[in-house]
C-alpha positions in Angstrom: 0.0 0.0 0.0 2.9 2.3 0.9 4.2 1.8 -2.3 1.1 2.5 -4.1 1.0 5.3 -2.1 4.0 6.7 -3.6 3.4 6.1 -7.0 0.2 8.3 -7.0 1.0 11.4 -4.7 -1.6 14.0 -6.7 -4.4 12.5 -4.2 -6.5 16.0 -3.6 -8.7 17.5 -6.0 -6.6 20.9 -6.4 -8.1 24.0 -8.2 -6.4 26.4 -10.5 -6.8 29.2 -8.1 -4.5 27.7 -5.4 -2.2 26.1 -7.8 -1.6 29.6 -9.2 -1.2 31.0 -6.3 1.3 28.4 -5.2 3.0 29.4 -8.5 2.8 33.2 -7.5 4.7 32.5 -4.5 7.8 30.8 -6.4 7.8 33.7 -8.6 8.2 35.9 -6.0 4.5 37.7 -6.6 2.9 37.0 -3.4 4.0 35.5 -0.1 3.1 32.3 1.6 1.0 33.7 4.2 -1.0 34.9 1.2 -1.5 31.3 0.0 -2.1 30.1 3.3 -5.0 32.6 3.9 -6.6 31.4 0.1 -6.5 27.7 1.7 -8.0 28.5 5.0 -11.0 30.5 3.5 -11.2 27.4 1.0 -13.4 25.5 4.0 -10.9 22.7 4.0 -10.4 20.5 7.3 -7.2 20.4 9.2 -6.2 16.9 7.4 -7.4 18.2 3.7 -5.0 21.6 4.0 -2.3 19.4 4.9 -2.7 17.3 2.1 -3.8 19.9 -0.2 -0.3 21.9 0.8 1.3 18.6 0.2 0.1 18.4 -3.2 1.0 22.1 -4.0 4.3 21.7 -2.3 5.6 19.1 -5.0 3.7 21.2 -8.2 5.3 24.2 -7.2 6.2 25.4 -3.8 9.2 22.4 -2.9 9.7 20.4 -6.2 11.9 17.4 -6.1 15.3 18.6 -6.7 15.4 17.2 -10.2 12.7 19.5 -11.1 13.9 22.6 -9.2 15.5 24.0 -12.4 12.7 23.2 -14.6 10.3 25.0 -12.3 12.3 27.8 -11.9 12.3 27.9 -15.8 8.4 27.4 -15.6 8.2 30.8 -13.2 10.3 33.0 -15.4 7.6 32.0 -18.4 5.2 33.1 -16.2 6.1 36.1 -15.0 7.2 37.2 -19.1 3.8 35.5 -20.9 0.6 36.3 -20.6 -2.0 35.1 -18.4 -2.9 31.6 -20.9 0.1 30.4 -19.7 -0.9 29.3 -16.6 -3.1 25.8 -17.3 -0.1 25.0 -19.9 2.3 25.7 -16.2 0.4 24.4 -14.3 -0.3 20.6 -16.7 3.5 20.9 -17.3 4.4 20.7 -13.7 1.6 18.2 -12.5 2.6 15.3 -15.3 6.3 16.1 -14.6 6.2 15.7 -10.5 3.4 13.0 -10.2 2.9 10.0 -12.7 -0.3 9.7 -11.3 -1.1 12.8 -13.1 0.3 11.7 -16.0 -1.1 8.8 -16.6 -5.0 10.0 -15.8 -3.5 12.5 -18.7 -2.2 9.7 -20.8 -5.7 7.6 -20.5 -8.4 10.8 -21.0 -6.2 11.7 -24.5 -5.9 8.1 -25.3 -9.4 7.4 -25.0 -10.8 10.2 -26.2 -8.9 10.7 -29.5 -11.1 9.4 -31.5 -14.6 10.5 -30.8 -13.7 13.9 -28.3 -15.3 12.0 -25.6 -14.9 9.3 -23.0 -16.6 7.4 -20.2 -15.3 8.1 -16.4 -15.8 4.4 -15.9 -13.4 3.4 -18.4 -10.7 5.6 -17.3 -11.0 4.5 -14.2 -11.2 0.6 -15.5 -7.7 1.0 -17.1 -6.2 3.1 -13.9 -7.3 0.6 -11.9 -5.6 -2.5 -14.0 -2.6 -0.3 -13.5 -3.0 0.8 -10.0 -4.6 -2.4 -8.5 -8.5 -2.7 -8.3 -9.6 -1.0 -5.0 -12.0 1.7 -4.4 -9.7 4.1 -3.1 -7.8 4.1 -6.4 -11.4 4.5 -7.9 -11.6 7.8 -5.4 -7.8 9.3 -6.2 -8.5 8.7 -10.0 -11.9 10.6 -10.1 -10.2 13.7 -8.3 -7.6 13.8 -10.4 -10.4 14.3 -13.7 -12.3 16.8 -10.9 -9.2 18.8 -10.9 -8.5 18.5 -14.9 -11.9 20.1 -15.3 -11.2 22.8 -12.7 -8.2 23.6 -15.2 -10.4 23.8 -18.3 -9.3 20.8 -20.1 -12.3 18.7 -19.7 -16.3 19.1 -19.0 -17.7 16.5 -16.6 -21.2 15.7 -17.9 -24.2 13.4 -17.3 -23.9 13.2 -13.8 -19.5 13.0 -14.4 -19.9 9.2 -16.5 -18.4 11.2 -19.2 -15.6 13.3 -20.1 -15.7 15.9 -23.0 -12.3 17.1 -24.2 -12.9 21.3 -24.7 -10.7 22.5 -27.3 -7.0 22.5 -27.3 -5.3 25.8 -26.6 -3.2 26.6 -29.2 0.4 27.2 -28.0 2.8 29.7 -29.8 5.1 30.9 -27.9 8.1 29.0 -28.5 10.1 28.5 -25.1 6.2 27.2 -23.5 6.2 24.8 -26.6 9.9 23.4 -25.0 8.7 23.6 -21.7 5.9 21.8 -21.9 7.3 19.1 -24.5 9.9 18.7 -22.1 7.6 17.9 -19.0 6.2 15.0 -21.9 9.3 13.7 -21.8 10.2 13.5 -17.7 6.8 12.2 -17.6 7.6 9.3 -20.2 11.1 8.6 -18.8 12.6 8.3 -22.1 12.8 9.6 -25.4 9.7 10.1 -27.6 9.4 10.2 -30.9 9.6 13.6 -32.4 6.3 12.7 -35.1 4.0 11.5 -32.4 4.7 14.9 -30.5 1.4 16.6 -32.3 -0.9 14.2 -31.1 0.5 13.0 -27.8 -2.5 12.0 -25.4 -0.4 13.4 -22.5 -0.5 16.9 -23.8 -4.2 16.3 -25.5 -5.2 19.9 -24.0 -2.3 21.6 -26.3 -2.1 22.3 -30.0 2.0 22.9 -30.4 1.4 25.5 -33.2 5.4 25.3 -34.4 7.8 23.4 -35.9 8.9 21.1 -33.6 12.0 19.9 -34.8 13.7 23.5 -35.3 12.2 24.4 -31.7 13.8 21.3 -30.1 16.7 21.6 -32.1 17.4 25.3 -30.8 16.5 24.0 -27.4 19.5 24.3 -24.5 17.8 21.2 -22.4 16.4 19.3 -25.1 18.1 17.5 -28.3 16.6 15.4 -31.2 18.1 11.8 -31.7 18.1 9.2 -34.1 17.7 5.6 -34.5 19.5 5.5 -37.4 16.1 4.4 -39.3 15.8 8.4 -40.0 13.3 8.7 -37.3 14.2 11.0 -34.5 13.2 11.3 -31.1 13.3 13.6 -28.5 15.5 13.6 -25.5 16.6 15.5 -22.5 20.0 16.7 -22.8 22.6 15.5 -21.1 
């Protein structure tokens, strides 16, 4: 259980206000007391803010040291874009620190690729064959899709049994278009293949309006490889 524990972490339903505002205070915009105030007029018992801060503390406010860099990179778009950065931050950060995340991610755009639309009892089917069947992966699983729709990617409907994709937000901005390929990547743990990048069902809330492979090429922290079967994937570099 402990270990099942760990591989989920993102176990709150978190919304974009207080992720942002966990954000604000990284970037130096507003203090922690600040944030702290936002959760305690949130209603939230004494054991939810803790976990709820917990949560926050790995998206933004303490990430694991391997991530440190990347969110500091993460802040500085913020505080030079404009304010449709944020969900793109915020997605970036949450697939790159929990797998969890990721994987809910991974299943939605998976499932949904074909027709816009999904059932919550499927997703939840497929996390459980991953996750081990057990109502309180059932639980985790459907705050996870809570907090997707709380960040505008999705629309609950029918009483929640299905999941509508909204329209992908076109990215243009360049270094975002990195960053956010990048948090693909950490997510995946490995390369991934520079043509599948358009349609990745991690990133399904994200139209990468670019061309990738001169963005990634030009890219300090990431490189394009090859297999020497003239496809090319995407790596971290090194």
């Amino acid at each position: 259980m402990n270990a099942t524990a760990h591989q989920i972490g993102f176990d709150r339903f978190i919304r974009k206000e207080w992720a942002t505002a966990a954000l604000r205070v990284r970037a130096g915009q507003s203090s922690l007391a600040d944030f702290m105030m936002l959760l305690d007029s949130a209603g939230l018992g004494v054991a939810a803010k803790k976990k709820t801060r917990t949560v926050l503390n790995r998206l933004w406010l303490e990430p694991r040291p391997e991530l440190v860099e990347f969110a500091e990179r993460g802040c500085e778009l913020f505080r030079t874009y404009d304010e449709k950065a944020i969900p793109a931050l915020h997605w970036g950060m949450a697939i790159s620190s929990y797998p969890f995340f990721g994987k809910l991610a991974e299943l939605v755009g998976r499932l949904s690729s074909l027709q816009g639309d999904c059932s919550t009892s499927e997703v939840c089917r497929r996390v459980n064959e991953i996750y081990g069947e057990s109502e309180g992966i059932r639980r985790v699983a459907n705050r996870v899709i809570q907090t997707q729709a709380d960040w505008g990617v999705l629309q609950r409907i029918d009483n929640g049994k299905r999941l509508v994709k909204q329209t992908p937000t076109t990215l243009q901005n360049e270094a975002l278009i990195v960053w956010i390929v990048e948090a693909a990547v950490r997510y995946k743990g490995d390369v991934v293949s520079l043509k599948s990048l358009p349609a990745l069902p991690t990133l399904f809330p994200y139209q990468l309006d670019c061309p990738l492979a001169y963005v990634v090429s030009n890219s300090k922290n990431l490189e394009l490889r090859s297999d020497g079967s003239q496809s090319e994937f995407v790596a971290i570099r090194e």
